[in-house]
C-alpha angles and dihedrals in degrees: 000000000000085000093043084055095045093049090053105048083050096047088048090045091048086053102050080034096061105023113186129205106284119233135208111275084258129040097215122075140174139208128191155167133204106234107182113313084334129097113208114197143178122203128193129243087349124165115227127224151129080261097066109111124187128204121197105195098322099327125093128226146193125252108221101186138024126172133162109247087235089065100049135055096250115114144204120246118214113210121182134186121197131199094212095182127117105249082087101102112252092237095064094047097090086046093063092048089058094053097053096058095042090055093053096055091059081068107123119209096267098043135100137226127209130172133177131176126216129223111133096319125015125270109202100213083185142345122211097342121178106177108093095207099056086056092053100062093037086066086046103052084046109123122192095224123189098260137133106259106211089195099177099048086040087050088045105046090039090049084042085054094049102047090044085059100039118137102162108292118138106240126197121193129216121190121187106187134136091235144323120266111224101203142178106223113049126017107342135207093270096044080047095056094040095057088041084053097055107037089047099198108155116254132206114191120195116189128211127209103250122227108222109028121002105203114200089205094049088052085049095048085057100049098046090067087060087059092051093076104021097269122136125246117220136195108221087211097065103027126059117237094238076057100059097034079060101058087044087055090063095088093067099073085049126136113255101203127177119206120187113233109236103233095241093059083061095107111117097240122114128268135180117234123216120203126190110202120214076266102048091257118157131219120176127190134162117225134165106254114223122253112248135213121291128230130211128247123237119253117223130208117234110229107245100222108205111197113212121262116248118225112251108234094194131081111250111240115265119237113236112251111255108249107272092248095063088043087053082048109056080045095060088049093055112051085044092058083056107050096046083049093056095043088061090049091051096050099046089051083062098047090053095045087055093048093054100049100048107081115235113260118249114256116213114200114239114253109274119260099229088192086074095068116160115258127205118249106240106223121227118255109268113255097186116127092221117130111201104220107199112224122243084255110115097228084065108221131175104273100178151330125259131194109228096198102031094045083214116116115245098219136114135213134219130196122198118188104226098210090050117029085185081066097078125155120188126167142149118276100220096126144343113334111197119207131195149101098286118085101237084076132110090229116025114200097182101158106080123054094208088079122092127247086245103009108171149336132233116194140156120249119174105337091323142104112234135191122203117187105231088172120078098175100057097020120208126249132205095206110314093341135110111230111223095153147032098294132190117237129191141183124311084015107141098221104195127210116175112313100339126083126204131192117222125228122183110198135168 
């Protein structure tokens, strides 16, 4: 009994002796978007197969495509978020220095980096940046300043951005933070967890040992949002930065599937969606489903039932005649009505004959006053603030407007979809116009399912019109060119997204 008692006193001190990163309460997670009637969804460590099943509510359906991410041109954004107080202990800076770049380097060819520091507001150090180098210098340049980090309202706005601007893109999310603040102005812990919930990114929380005041509910705080969407939580002090890089890297060999919506499940309610895996794994996720077409009902004609008529056996009373005076009356009045009716005929027949028959008299104009000459408006000065700016071109044409106070071009586009001239967009170019397949667009091109939810952005910038791709699954093309960065378009450029192809016109 002594040596039972022993074991397991060891066994409990080896275990508080030697903590491990702690991991979600299962190793497989999804992630997944509705697109259309389509669900698209990436699992975790799943195993794929002819065997794999998916349920939406209580119905089973079919999974029409499976394919590892390695195999298609879809990529992972990275997106980190950094206390960079200093309440981070001194001793821990270099380390996460060392994870981040450890992290950007586990950046494939066709992933993303982004990374934003939180103070009272966010600072986006960079979205969706390829260039390693770039990245690089960004994690060295990076300073821990004395500031009041507000974790949980920096972790909200920056989640609310990513899903507003979501076209598809797997996003995990990577917080370093010495622990998260539950407060009672502002977002608090709850709302925190209920937007994390919703938008499902995964989530992978590494916490720092904090040099004032190390509160054990704050680090809790922080690693209970890893366990919301099946991520995995660290402690800097007990696991290596290539370690937990490494554990974030999982989700590259991930399974992209694809699953059709029924149409009766179309109903805009939230389900929850069960996956098997080729293994009998399980993954389980919750997404609104979208609302279908309805269809009408048929009318139908009521059916109009005529009961025969019976035969009416008695004689129907007879009206008594109208005396014979008022019957020599009503006659009088009438053949007077006629023949004065005819007598007008009659005389408007003559008066037609003569007209037609008496030529028209010849009209002479009368001399011209010359005093009466006709004098030229004078058109006000113009009091318009547009400034007319001339192109490069030699021949020297008008280019644009410009508005001189306002410091906006007064300009507007026009895109014309070149397979289909009834599909036109026009709008003002004060500002950005966003353009894509979701309604909260500028310009909404919802008919075809190759363009992005937010597909790209047109906007002026001294004196120019540029475009920005927003979309990384059908990229945008100026002609016949990728667009990687911020590009200038100008008028009778075909700008394609997807499948569709629209022509650019620039007008005043």
């Amino acid at each position: 009994m002594k040596k039972l008692c022993l074991g397991f006193a060891l066994f409990f001190l080896l275990f508080h002796l030697f903590p491990s990163a702690s991991a979600s309460e299962t190793d497989s997670a999804a992630w997944g978007y509705v697109d259309g009637e389509n669900i698209i969804v990436y699992l975790n460590g799943a195993t794929a197969g002819e065997a794999m099943a998916c349920q939406i509510g209580t119905k089973s359906v079919t999974v029409s495509e499976c394919t590892a991410l390695t195999n298609t041109d879809f990529g992972i954004e990275t997106v980190v978020l950094l206390d960079n107080s200093i309440s981070i202990n001194a001793s821990q800076r270099e380390q996460i220095k060392a994870l981040l770049s450890e992290l950007a380097e586990g950046v494939s060819s066709k992933g993303y980096f982004t990374m934003v520091t939180v103070d009272n507001r966010l600072n986006w150090l960079c979205e969706r940046e390829k260039d390693a180098s770039k990245i690089e210098d960004i994690i060295s340049n990076i300073t821990f300043n004395d500031q009041k980090t507000q974790l949980s309202d920096g972790l909200y706005s920056m989640i609310k951005h990513l899903t507003d601007t979501d076209d598809g893109t797997l996003r995990r999310i990577v917080i370093i933070a010495d622990g998260v603040d539950n407060k009672a102005v502002g977002y608090t812990h709850d709302e925190l967890v209920s937007l994390i919930t919703k938008a499902g990114y995964p989530i992978y929380t590494v916490g720092c040992i904090n040099a004032f005041n190390n509160s054990i509910d704050e680090q809790q705080n922080l690693f209970s949002l890893s366990r919301i969407t099946s991520g995995m939580s660290f402690s800097l002090a007990d696991v290596s930065p290539s370690s937990i890089a490494d554990a974030v890297a999982q989700w590259d060999s991930s399974i992209r599937i694809i699953v059709q919506i029924p149409a009766e499940l179309q109903d805009g309610s939230e389900k929850s969606i069960l996956i098997r895996d080729a293994a009998g794994k399980e993954f389980v996720l919750s997404k609104t489903m979208p609302f279908g077409v309805s269809e009408p009902e048929p009318t139908t004609i009521p059916t109009v039932v005529t009961e025969p008529e019976t035969m009416q056996t008695t004689a129907p009373a007879t009206e008594p005649a109208p005396p014979q005076s008022e019957g020599i009356r009503i006659g009088l009045i009438s053949t007077v009505v006629v023949i004065v009716l005819l007598v007008l005929a009659a005389v408007l027949s003559v008066i037609l004959i003569i007209l037609k028959k008496k030529k028209a008299p010849s009209l002479e104009l009368p001399p011209r006053d010359s005093s009466h000459e006709d004098v030229e408006e004078k058109k006000p000065a113009s009091t318009t603030s547009y400034t007319e700016l001339l192109s490069d071109d030699e021949d020297g044409c008008t280019a644009i407007l410009w508005d001189a106070q306002s410091g906006s071009m007064a300009v507007r586009i026009v895109l014309e979809d070149l397979s289909n001239s009834f599909q036109h967009f026009e709008t003002s170019l004060t500002g950005s116009v966003k353009i894509g397949r979701s309604e909260s667009n500028d310009i909404v091109i919802d008919y075809d399912l190759s363009v992005g939810r937010s597909q790209c952005e047109i906007y002026p910038q001294n004196g120019k019109v540029m475009l920005r791709n927003l979309s990384h699954s059908n990229i945008t093309r100026v002609g016949s060119q990728r667009v990687e960065h911020i590009t200038e378009v100008k008028s009778g450029d075909v700008i394609t997204m997807g499948r569709v192809k629209l022509r650019l016109e620039i007008v005043q």
